[in-house]
N, CA, C and O atoms as a DFTB+ gen file, in Angstrom:
652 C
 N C O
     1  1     104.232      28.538     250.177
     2  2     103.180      29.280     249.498
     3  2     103.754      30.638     249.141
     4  3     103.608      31.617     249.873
     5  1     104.398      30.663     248.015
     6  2     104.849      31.562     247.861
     7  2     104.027      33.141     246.861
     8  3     104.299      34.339     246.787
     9  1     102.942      32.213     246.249
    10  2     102.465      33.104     245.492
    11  2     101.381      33.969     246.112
    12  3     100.890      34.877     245.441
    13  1     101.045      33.773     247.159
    14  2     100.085      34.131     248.121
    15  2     100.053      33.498     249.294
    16  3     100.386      32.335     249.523
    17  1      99.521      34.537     250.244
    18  2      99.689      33.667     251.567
    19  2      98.541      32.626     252.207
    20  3      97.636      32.227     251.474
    21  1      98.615      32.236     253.509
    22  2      97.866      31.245     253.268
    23  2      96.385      31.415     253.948
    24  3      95.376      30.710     253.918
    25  1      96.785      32.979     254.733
    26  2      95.558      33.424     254.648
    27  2      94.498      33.893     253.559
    28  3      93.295      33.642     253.644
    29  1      95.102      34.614     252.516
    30  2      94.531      34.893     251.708
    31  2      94.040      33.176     250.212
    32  3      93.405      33.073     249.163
    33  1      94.547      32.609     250.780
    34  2      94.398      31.532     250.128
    35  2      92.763      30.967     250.983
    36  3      91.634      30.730     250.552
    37  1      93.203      30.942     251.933
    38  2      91.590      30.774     253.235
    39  2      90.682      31.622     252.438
    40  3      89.753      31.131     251.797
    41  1      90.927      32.855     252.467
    42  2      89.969      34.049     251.981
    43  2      89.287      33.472     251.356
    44  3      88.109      33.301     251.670
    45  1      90.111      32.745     249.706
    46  2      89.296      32.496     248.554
    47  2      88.613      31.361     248.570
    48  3      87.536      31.264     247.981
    49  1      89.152      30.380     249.237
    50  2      88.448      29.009     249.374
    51  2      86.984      29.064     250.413
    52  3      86.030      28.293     250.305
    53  1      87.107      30.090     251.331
    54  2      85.693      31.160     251.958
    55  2      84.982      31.476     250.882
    56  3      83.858      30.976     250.827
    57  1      85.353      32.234     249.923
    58  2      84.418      32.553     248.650
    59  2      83.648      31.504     248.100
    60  3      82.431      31.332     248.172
    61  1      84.851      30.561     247.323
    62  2      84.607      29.618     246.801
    63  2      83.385      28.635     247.413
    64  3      82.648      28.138     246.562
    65  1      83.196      28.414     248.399
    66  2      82.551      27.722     249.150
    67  2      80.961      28.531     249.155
    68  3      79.902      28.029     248.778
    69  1      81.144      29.714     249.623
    70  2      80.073      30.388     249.369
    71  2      79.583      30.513     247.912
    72  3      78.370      30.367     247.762
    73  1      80.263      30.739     246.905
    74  2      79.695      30.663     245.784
    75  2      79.135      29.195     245.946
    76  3      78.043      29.127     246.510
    77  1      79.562      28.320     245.645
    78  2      78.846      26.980     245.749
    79  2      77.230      27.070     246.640
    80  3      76.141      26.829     246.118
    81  1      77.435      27.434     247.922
    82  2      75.788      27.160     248.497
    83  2      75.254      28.722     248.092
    84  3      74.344      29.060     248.849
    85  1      75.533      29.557     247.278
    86  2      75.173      30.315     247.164
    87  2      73.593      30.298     245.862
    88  3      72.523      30.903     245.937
    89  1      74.080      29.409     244.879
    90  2      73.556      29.458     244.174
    91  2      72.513      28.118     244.033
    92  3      72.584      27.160     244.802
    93  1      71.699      28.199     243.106
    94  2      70.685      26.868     243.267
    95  2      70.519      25.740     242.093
    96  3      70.196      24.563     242.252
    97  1      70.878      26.526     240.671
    98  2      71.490      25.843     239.414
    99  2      72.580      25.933     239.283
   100  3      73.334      26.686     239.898
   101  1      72.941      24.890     238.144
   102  2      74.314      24.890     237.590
   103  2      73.791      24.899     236.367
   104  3      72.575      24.821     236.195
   105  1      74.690      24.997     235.344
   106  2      75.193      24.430     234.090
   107  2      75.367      23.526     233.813
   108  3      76.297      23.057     234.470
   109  1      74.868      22.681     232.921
   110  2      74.860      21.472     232.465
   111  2      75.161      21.140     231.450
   112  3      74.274      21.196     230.598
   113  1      76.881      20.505     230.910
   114  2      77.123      20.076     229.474
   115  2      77.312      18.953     228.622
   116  3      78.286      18.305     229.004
   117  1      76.814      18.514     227.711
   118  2      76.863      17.437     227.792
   119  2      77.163      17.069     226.301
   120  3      77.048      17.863     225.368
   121  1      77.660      15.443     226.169
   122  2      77.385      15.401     224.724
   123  2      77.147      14.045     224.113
   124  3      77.910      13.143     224.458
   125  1      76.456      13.857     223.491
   126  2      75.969      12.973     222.606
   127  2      76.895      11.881     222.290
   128  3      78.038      12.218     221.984
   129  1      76.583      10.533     222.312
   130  2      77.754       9.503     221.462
   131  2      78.388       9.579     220.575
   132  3      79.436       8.963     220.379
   133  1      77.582      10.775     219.485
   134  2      78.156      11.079     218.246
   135  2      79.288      12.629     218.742
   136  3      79.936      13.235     217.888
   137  1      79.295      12.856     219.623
   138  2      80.185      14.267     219.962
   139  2      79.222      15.423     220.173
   140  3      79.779      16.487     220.442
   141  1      77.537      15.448     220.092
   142  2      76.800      16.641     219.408
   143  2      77.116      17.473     220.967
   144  3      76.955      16.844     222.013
   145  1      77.523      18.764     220.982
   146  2      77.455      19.041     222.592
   147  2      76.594      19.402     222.861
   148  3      76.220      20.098     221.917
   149  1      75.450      19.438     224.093
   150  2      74.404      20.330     224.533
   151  2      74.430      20.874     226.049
   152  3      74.858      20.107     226.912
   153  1      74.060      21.961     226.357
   154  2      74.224      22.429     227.450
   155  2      72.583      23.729     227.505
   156  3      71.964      24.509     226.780
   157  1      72.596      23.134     229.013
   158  2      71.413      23.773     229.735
   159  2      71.789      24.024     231.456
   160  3      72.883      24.055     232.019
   161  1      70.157      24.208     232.089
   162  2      70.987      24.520     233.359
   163  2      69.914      22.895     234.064
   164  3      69.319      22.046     233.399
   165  1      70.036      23.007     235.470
   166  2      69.440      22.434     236.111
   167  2      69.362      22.877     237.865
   168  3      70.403      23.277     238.385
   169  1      68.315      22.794     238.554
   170  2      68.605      23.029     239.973
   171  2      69.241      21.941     240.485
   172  3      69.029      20.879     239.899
   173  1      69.978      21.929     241.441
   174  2      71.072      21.164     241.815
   175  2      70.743      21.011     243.335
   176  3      70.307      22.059     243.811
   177  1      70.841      19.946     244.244
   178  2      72.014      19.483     245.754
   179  2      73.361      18.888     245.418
   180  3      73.953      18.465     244.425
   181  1      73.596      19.079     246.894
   182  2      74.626      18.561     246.882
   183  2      75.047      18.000     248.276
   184  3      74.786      18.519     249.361
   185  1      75.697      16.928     248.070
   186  2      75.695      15.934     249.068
   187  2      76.901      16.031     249.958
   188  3      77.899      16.421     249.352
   189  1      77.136      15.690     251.688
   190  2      78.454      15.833     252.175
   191  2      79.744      15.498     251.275
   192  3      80.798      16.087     251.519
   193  1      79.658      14.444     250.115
   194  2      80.947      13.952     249.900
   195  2      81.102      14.717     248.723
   196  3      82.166      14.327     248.242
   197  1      80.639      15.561     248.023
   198  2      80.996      16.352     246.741
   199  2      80.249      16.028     245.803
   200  3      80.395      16.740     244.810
   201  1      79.376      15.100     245.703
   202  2      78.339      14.782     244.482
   203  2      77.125      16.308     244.410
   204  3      76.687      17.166     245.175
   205  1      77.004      15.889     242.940
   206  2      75.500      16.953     242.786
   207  2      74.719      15.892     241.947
   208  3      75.028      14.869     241.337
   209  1      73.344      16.725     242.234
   210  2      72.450      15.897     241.719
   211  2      71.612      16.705     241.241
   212  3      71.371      17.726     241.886
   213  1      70.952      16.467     239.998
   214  2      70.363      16.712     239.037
   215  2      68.864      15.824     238.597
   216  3      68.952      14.607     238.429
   217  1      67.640      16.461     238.447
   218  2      66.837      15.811     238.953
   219  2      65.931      16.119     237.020
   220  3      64.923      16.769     236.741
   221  1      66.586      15.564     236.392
   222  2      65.775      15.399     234.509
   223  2      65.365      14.905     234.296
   224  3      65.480      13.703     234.540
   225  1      64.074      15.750     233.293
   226  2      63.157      14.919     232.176
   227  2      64.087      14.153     230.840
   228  3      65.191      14.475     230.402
   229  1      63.302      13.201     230.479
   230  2      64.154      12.236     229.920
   231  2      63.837      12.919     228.024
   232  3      64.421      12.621     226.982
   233  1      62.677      13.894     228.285
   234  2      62.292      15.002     227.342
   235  2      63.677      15.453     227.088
   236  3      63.979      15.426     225.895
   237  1      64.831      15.964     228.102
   238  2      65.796      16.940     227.766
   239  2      66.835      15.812     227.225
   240  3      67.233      14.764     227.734
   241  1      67.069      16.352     226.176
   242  2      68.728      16.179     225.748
   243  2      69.915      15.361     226.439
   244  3      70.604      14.492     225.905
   245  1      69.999      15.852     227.790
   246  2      71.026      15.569     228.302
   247  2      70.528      14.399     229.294
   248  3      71.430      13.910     229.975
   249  1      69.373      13.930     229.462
   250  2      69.229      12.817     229.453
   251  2      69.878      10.987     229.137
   252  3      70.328       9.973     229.669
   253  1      69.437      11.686     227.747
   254  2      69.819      10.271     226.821
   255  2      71.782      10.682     226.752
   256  3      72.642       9.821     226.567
   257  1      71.958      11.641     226.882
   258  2      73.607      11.592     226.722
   259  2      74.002      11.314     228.048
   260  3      75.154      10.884     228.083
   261  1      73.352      11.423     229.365
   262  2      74.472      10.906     230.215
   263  2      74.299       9.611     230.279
   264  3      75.164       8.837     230.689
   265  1      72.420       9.058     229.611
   266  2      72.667       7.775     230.121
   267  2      73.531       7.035     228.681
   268  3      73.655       5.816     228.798
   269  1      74.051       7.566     227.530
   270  2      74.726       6.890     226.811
   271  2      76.046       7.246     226.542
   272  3      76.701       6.757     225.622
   273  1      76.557       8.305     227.526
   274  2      77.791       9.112     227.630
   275  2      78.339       9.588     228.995
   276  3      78.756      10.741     229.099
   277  1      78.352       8.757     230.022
   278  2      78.506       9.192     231.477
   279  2      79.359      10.300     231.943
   280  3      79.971      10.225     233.008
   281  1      79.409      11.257     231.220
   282  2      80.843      12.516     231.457
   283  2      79.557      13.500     231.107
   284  3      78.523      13.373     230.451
   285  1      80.266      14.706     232.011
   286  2      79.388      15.941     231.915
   287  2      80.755      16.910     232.434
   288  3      81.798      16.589     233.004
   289  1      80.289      18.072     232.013
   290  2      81.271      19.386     232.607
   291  2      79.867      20.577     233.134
   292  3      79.083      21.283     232.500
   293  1      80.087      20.323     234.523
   294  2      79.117      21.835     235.347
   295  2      79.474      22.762     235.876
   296  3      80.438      22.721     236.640
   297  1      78.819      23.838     235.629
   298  2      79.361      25.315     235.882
   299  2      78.573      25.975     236.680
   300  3      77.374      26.015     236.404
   301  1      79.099      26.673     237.905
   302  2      78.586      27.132     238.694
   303  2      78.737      28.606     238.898
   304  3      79.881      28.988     239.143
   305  1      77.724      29.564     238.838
   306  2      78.442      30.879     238.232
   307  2      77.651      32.062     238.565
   308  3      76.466      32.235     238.277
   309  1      78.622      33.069     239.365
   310  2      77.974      33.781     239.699
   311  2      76.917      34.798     238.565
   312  3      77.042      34.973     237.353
   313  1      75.848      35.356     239.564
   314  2      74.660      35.965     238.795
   315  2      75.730      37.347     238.062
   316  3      76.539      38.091     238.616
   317  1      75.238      37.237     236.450
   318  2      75.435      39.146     236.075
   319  2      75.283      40.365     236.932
   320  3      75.932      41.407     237.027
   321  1      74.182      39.880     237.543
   322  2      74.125      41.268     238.408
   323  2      74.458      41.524     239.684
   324  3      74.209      42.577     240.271
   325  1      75.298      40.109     240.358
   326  2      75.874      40.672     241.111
   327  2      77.939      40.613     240.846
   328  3      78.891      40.536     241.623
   329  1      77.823      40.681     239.684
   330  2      79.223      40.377     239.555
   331  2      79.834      42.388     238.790
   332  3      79.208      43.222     238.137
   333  1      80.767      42.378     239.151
   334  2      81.023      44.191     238.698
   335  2      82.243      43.851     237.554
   336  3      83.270      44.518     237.683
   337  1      82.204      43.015     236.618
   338  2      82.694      42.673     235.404
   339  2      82.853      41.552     234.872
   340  3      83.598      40.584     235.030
   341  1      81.769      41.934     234.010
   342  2      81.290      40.377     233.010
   343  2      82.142      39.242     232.031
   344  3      81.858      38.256     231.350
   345  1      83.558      40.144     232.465
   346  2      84.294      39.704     231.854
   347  2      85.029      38.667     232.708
   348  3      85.670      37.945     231.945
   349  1      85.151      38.398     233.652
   350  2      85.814      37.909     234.851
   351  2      84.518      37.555     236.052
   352  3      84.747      37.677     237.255
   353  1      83.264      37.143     235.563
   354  2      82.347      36.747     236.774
   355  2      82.833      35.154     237.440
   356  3      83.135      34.133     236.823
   357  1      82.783      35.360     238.665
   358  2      83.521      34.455     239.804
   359  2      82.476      33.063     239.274
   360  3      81.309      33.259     238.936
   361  1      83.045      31.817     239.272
   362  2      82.550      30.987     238.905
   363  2      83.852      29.224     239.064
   364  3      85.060      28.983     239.057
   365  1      82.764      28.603     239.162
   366  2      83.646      27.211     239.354
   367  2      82.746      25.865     238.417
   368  3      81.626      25.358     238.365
   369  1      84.220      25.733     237.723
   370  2      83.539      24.664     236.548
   371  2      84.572      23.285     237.027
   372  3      85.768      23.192     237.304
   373  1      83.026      21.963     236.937
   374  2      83.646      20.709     237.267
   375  2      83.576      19.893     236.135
   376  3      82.602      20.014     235.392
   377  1      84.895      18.673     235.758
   378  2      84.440      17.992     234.924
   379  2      84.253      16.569     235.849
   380  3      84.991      16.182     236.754
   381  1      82.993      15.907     235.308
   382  2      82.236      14.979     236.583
   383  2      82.279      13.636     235.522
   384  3      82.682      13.603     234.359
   385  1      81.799      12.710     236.238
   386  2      81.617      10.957     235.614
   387  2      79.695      11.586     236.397
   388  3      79.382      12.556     237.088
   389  1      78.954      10.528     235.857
   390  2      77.315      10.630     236.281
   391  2      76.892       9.362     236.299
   392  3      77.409       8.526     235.559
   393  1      75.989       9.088     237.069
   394  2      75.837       7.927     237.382
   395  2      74.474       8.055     237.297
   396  3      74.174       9.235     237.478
   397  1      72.924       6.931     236.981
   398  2      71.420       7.075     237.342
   399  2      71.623       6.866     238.348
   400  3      72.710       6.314     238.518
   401  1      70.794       7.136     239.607
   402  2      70.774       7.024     240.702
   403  2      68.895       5.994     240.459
   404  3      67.818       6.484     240.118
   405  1      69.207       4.616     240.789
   406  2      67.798       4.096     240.624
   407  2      66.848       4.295     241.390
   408  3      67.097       4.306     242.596
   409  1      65.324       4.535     240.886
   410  2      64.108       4.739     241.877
   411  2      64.519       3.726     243.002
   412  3      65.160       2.682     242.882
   413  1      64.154       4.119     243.767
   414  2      63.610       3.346     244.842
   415  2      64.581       2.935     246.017
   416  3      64.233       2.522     247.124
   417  1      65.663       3.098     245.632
   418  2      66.927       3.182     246.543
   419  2      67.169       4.354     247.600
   420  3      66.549       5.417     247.582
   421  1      68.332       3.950     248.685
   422  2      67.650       4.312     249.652
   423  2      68.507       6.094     249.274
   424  3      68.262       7.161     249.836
   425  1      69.203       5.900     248.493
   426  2      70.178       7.467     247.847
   427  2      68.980       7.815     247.088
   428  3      68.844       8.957     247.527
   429  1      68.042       7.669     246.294
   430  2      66.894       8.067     246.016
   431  2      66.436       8.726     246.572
   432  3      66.550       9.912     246.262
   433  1      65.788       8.417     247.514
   434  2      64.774       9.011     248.840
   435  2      65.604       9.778     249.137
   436  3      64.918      10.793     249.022
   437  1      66.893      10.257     249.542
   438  2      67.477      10.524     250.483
   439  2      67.628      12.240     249.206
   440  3      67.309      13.405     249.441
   441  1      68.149      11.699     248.127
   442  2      68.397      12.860     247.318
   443  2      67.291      13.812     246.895
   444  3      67.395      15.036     246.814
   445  1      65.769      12.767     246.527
   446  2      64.579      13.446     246.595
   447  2      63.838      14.459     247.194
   448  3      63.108      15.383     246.836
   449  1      64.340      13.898     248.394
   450  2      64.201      14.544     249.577
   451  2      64.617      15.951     250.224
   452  3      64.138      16.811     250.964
   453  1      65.963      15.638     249.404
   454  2      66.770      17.084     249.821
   455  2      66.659      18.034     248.515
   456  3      66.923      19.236     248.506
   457  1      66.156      17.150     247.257
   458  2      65.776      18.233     246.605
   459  2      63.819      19.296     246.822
   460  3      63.361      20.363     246.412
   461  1      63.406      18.348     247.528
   462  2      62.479      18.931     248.027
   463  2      62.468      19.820     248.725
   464  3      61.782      20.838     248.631
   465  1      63.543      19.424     249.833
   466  2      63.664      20.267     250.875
   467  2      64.146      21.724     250.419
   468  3      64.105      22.781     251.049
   469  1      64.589      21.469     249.205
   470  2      65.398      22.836     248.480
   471  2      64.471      23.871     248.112
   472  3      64.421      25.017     248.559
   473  1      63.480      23.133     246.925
   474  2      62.739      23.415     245.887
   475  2      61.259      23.500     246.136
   476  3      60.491      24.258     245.544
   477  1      60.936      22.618     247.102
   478  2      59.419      22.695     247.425
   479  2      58.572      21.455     247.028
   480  3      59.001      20.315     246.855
   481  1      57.354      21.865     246.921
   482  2      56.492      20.605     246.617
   483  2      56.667      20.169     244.889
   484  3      56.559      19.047     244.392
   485  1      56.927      21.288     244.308
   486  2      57.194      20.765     242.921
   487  2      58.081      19.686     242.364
   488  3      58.142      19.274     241.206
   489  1      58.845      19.264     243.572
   490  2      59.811      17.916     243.311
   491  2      59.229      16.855     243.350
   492  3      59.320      15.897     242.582
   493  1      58.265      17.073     244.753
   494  2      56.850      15.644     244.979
   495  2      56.254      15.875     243.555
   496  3      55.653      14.807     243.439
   497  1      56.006      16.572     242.356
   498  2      54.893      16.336     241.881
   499  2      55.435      15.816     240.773
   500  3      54.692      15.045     240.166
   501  1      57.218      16.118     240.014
   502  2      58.161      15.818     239.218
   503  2      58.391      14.356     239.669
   504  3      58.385      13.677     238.642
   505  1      58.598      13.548     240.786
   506  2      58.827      12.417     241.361
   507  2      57.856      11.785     241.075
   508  3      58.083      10.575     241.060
   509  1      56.443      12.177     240.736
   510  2      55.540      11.121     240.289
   511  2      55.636      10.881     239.057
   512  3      54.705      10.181     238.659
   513  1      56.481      11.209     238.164
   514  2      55.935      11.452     236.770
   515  2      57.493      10.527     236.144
   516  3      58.547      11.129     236.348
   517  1      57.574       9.444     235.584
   518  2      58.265       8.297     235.091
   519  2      59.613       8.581     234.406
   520  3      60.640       7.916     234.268
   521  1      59.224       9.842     234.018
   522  2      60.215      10.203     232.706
   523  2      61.314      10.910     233.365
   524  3      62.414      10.852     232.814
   525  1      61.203      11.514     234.365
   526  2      62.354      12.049     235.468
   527  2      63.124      11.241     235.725
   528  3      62.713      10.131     236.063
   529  1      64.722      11.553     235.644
   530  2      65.664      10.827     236.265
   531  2      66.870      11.208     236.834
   532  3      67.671      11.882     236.186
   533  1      67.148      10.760     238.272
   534  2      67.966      11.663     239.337
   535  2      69.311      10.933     238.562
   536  3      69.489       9.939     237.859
   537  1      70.303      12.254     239.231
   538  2      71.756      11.619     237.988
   539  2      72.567      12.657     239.482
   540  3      72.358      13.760     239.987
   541  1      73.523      11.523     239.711
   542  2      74.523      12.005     240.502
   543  2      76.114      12.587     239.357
   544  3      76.724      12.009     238.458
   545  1      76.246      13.760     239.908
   546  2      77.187      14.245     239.161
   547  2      78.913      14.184     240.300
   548  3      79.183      14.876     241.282
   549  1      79.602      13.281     239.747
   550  2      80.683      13.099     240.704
   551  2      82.093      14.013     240.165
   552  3      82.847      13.422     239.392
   553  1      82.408      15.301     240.531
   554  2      83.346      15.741     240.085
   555  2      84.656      15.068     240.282
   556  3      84.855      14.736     241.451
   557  1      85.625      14.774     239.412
   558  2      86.965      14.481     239.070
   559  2      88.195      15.871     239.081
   560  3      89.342      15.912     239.525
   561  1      87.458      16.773     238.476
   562  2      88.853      17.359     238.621
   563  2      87.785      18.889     238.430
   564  3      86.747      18.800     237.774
   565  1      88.244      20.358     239.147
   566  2      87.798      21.309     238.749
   567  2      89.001      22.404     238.665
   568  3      90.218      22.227     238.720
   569  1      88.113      23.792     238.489
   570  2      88.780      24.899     238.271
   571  2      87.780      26.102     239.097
   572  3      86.556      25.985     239.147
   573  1      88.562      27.303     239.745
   574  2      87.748      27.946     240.853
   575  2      88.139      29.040     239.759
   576  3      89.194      28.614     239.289
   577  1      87.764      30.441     239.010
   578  2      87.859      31.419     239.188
   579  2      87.190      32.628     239.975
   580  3      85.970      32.790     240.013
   581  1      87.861      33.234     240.428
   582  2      87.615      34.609     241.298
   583  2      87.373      35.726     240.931
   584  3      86.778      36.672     241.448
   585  1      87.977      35.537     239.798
   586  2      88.370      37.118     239.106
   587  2      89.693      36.980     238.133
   588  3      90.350      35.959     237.931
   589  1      89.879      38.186     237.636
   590  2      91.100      38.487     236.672
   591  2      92.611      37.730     237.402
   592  3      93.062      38.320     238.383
   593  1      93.057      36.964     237.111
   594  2      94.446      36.493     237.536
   595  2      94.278      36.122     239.198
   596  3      94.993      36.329     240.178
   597  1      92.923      35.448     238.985
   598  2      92.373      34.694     240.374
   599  2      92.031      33.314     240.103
   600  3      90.913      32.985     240.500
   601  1      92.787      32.345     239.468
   602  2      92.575      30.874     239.493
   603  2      93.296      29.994     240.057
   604  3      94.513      29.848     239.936
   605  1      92.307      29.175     240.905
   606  2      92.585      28.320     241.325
   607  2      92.080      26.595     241.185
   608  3      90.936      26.207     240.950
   609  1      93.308      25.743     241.408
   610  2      92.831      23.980     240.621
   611  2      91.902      23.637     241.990
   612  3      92.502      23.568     243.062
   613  1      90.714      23.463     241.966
   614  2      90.096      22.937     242.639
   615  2      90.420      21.224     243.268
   616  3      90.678      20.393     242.397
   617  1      90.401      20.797     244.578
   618  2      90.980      19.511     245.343
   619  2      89.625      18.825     245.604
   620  3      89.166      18.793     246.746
   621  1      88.970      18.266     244.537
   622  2      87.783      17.817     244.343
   623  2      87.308      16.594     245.598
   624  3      86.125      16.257     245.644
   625  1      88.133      16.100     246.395
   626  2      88.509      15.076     247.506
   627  2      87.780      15.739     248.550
   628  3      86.817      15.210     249.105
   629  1      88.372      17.309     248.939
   630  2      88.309      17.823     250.192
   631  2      87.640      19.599     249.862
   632  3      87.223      20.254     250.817
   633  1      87.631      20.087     248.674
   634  2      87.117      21.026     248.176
   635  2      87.910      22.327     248.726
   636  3      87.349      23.321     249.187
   637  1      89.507      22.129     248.582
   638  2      90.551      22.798     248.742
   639  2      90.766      23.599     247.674
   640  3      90.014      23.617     246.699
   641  1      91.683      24.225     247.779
   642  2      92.077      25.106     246.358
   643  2      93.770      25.259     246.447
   644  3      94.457      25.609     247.407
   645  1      94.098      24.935     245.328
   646  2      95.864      25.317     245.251
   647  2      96.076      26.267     244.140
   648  3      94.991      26.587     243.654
   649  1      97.347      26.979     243.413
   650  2      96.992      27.623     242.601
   651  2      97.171      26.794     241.482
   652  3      96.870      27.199     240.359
């Protein structure tokens, strides 16, 4: 480890980690069969093995593109106001495969659940309503920035960081 040591490598993957449960949306990008791109946010969990989940109206956009385009890119990113240059705000972007996660299964309940547990009763009242659909977001490969000449390739397996 020559470019840094491996404490300070700890340091950032400490950050990194905290940015992740730090925040409660992501970024959501997506695109159409025809290429159209769209991007919004969504409140998010996330599960022991690295999945996120995303809990959409079939109203939004990115709906009909993951279920006819299974690739998404999500961004996780720190707030403007707590970042001290907007030019370099600390943030970690994944590019993911998505999967429906079907009603009634037992990853259903289980994801429902924890988005409840997140969000409140407003998930029970989104869960009754047909047009909602839970979408597991499985990252493949990411990128961590920190700051100015602070990037690191995210180890999407074990949620390591190398440079």
């Amino acid at each position: 480890m020559s470019e840094i040591s491996r404490q300070t490598l700890n340091d950032f993957i400490e950050r990194y980690r905290k940015l992740l449960l730090s925040q409660q949306t992501l970024l959501l990008s997506t695109a159409s069969v025809n290429g159209v791109p769209n991007i919004s946010y969504a409140p998010f969990v996330r599960d022991c093995g690295g999945r996120f989940y995303v809990y959409i109206s079939q109203l939004a956009g990115h709906t009909a593109n993951l279920l006819d385009n299974p690739r998404a890119s999500i961004m996780i990113v720190r707030s403007e106001s707590e970042s001290r240059n907007l030019f370099a705000r600390e943030r970690a972007v994944f590019n993911c495969s998505a999967k429906e996660i079907t009603r009634g299964t037992e990853n259903y309940r289980q994801q429902i659940q924890a988005l409840q547990d997140k969000f409140g009763q407003v998930v029970g009242v989104l869960s009754a309503l047909s047009d909602f659909h839970l979408f597991a977001l499985l990252p493949e490969s990411g990128r961590y920035v920190a700051g100015f000449s602070q990037a690191f390739t995210i180890n999407v397996g074990d949620d390591s960081l190398d440079r």
